[in-house]
C-alpha positions in Angstrom: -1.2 -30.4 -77.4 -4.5 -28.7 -78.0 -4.5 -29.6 -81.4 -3.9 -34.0 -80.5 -7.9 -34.1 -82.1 -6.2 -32.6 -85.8 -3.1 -35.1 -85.9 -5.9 -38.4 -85.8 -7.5 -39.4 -89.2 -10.8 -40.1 -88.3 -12.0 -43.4 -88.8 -15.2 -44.0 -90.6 -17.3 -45.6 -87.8 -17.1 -42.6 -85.0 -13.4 -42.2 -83.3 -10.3 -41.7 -84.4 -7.9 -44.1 -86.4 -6.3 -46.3 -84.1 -2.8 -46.6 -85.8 -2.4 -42.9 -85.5 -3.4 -42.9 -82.1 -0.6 -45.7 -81.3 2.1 -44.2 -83.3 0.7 -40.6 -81.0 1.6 -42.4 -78.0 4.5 -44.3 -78.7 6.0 -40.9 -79.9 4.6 -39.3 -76.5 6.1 -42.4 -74.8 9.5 -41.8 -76.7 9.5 -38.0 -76.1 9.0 -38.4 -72.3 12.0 -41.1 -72.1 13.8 -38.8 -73.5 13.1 -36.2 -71.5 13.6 -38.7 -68.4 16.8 -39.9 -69.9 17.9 -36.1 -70.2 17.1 -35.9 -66.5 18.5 -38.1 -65.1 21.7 -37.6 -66.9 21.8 -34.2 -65.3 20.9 -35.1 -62.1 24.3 -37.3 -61.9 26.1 -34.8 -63.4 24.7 -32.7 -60.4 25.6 -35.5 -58.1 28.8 -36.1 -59.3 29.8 -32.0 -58.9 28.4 -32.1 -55.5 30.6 -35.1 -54.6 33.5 -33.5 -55.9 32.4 -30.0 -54.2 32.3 -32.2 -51.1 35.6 -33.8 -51.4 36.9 -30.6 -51.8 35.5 -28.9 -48.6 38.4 -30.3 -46.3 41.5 -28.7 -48.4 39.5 -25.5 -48.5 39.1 -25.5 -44.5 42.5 -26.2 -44.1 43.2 -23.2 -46.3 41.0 -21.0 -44.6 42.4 -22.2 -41.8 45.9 -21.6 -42.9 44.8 -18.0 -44.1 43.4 -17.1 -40.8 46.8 -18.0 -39.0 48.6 -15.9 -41.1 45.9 -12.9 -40.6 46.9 -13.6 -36.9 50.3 -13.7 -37.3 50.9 -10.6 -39.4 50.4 -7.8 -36.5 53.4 -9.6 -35.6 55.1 -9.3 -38.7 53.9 -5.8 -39.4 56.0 -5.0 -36.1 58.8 -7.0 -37.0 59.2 -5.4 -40.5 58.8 -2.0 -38.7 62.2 -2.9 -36.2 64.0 -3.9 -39.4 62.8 -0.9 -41.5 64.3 1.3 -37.9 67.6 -0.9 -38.0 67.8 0.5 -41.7 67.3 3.7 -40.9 70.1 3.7 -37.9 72.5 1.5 -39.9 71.8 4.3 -43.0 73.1 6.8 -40.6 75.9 5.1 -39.4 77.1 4.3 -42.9 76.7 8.0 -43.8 78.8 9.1 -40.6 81.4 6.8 -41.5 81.1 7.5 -45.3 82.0 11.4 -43.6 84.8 10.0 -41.4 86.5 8.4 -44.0 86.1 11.3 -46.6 87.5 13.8 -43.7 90.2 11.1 -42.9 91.5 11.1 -46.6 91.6 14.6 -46.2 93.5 14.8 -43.2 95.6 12.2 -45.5 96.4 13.9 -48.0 97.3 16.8 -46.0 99.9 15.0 -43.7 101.1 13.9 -47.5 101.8 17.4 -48.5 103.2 18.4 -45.4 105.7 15.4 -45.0 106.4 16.1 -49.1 107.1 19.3 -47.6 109.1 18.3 -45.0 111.2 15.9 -47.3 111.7 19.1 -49.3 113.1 21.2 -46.3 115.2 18.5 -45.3 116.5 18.0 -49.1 117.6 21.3 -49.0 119.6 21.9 -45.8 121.5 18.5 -46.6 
């Protein structure tokens, strides 16, 4: 704005044109309601995201709080996974025993087979 004196025609009696000073002002006056305008604008759209910022301050407490019970809980649940992952392991070891039993008992199956094929045989033969 230091140049304000250059945008004036000067009048011919001392001064400065007084048309080009009015139409100066009025487009200062327009700029700065602009500006204002602008301003205010953003200043609700900054009250409007603080409104909605606030509204949204009670679902994210109950989150947090909802969060924070499950930090609590999950010692617990760490333990109770842990007794599950043991039953696992035992009922793994069972299941192989048995998986051994059965495999020796189809053995000892097909061995009492034979022997009573055997058997038949022998007794086949002496009839």
């Amino acid at each position: 704005m230091a140049d304000n004196g250059k945008r004036f025609k000067t009048a011919t009696v001392g001064g400065f044109n007084r048309q080009d000073v009015i139409m100066y002002l009025e487009t200062l006056l327009k700029e700065h309601s602009d500006e204002v305008e602008a301003h205010r604008a953003g200043a609700e759209l900054l009250r409007r995201e603080r409104d909605e910022a606030r509204n949204q301050i009670p679902t994210l407490r109950a989150r947090v709080e909802a969060d924070e019970e499950q930090l609590r809980q999950l010692p617990l649940l760490q333990d109770r996974v842990n007794e599950l992952l043991a039953q696992n392991e035992a009922l793994l070891r069972e299941n192989s025993q048995l998986t051994e039993g059965m495999l020796s008992a189809r053995e000892n199956q097909e061995g009492s087979r034979a022997e009573l094929a055997r058997l038949y045989g022998t007794l086949a033969e002496k009839d």
